[in-house]
C-alpha positions, -999 to +999 in steps of 0.1 A: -206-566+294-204-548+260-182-519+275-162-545+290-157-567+261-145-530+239-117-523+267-106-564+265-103-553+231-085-524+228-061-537+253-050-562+226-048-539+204-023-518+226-006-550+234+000-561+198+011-524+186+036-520+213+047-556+205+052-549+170+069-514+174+095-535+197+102-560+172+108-533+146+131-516+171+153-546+176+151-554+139+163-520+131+191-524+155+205-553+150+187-569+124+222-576+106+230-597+139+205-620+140+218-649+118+197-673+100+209-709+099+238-712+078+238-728+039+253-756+033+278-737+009+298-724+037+340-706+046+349-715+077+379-690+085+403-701+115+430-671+125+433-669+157+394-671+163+369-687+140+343-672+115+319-686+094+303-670+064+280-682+035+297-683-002+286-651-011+294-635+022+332-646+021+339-637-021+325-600-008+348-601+025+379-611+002+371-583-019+369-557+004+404-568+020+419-569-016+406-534-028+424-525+010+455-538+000+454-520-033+448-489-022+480-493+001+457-487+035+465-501+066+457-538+084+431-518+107+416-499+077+407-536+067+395-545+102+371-511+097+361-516+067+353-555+069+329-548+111+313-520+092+301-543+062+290-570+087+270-543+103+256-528+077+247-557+054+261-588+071+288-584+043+255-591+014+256-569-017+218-565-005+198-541-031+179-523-002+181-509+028+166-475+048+157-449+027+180-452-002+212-469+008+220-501-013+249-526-012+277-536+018+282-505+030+243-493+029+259-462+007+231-434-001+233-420-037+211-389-024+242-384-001+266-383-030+281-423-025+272-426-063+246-446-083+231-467-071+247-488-101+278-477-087+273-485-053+261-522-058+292-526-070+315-542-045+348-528-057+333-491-062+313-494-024+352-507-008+369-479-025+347-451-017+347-467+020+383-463+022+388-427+007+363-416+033+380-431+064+412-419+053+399-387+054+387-389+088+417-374+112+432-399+136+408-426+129+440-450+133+438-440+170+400-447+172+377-480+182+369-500+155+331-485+161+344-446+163+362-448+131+334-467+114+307-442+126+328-410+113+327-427+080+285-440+083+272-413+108+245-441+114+223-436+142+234-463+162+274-456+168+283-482+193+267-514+165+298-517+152+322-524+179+302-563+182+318-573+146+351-566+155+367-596+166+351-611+137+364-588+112+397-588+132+402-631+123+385-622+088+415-595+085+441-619+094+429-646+072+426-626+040+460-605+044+480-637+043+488-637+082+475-673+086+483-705+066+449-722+054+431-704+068+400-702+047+380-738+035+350-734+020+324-763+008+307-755-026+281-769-049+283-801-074+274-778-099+299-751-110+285-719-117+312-713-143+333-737-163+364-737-185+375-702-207+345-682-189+359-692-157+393-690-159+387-656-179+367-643-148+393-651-125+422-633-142+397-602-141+386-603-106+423-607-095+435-579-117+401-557-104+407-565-067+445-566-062+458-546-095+477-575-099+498-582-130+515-614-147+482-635-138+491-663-164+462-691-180+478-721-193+466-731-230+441-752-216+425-727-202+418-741-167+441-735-145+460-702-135+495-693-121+494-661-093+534-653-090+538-651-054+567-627-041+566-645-003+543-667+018+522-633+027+510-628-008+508-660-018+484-667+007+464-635+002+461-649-032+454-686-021+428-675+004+413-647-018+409-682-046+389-698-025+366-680-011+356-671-049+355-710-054+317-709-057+308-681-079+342-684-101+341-724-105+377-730-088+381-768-085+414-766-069+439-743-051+476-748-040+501-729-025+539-746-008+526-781+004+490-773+007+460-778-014+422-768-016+400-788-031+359-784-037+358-819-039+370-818+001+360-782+008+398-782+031+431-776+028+454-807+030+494-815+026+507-830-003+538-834-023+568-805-025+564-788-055+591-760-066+567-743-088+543-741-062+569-723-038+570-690-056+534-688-074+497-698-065+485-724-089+444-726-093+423-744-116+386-742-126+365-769-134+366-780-173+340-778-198+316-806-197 
């Protein structure tokens, strides 16, 4: 009875090991995949295909297309860049990951990425991104998942071919290919307000698109992105809101569309000249 009680025993044992080791294998797969129920701070993006990302997920998707833009790289670069984030760190700036990679990209600083300072720094992690696919030959010819993997040398190569539709309606959206494209709802509680708000967006949008002429009305809540055609304005206009939550936008127009946070959507409303030729935001005021 004894004996057989010990085998009854170690055949749980066995049982619960090789249990465990298969959840750690699917975790280390596709643990970026598996999606946990969605905030109520959410960007819905609708291109040609529908995406939808938490707040903090979509301000680190708008940057990446932006520093893509800057850097004068192509629509698929974006595409690339934007199914590799998802992959790596379901486009989080996440502060760990195996071994010693760190941020979207999961960038090693023992691999010569940078610092890990450097690194969790969304701008730095896009550009370094981009000067290493660029130096990959052909990569314009390649899957989505082949020129990612010349760039990550990750040891599953095929991962991130699944995130490409998804970066593909993300790329569309943010590059100004679609008109209102991105909503998001945020918070009843801006996380910045008046001067420091305004003043953060002018920086952001000079950081991510090396943009110049961003202009701040006297009253410091509102900003004026010159537009040169519909494209760029609605880079800019998309790129707005989907740093509504962190940057405390209130309101975005572009043409004879508006964003507000009080409706988290896009919706028509008068003709407005000035709004033909430049994006007009504006941050919540001081309380």
């Amino acid at each position: 009875m004894r004996v057989q009680t010990r085998a009854i025993v170690a055949g749980g044992v066995v049982v619960a090991v090789v249990a465990l080791l298969g959840v750690w294998l699917v975790v280390r797969q596709f643990g970026h995949q598996l999606q946990l129920p969605v905030a109520s701070r959410t960007c819905t993006v609708q291109a040609d295909g529908r995406v939808v990302l938490g707040a903090d997920q979509m301000a680190n998707a708008a940057t990446i297309a932006a520093i893509g833009v800057q850097r004068q790289m192509p629509e698929r670069a974006v595409v690339v860049a934007l199914a590799t984030a998802y992959q790596e760190s379901h486009l989080r700036n996440i502060a760990h990951g195996d071994r010693d990679s760190l941020g979207l990209f999961q960038q090693r600083p023992s691999q010569g990425w940078g610092t890990p300072e450097q690194i969790r720094d969304p701008r730095y992690a896009a550009k370094r991104f981009y000067a290493a696919l660029k130096k990959v030959k052909g990569w314009e010819g390649m899957r989505v998942t082949e020129a990612a993997q010349r760039v990550q040398r990750s040891a599953y190569p095929e991962a991130y071919e699944k995130w490409a539709d998804e970066a593909a309606v993300l790329t569309r959206a943010l590059l100004g290919d679609a008109t209102g494209a991105v909503a998001c709802t945020v918070g009843p509680t801006p996380t910045m307000r008046g001067q420091a708000a305004a003043t953060a967006l002018i920086r952001g949008l000079t950081m991510d698109w090396g943009l110049p002429g961003v202009t701040s009305p006297t009253d410091l809540t509102g900003l004026a992105v010159p537009a040169a055609d519909a494209r760029n304005g609605w880079r800019y206009a998309h790129w707005l809101v989907s740093h509504a939550e962190d940057h405390g936008v209130k309101r975005v127009r572009f043409g004879d569309l508006e964003w507000t946070a009080k409706q988290g959507t896009w919706a028509k409303v008068s003709d407005d000249r000035a709004a033909r030729t430049q994006v007009l935001a504006e941050v919540f005021a001081d309380t």
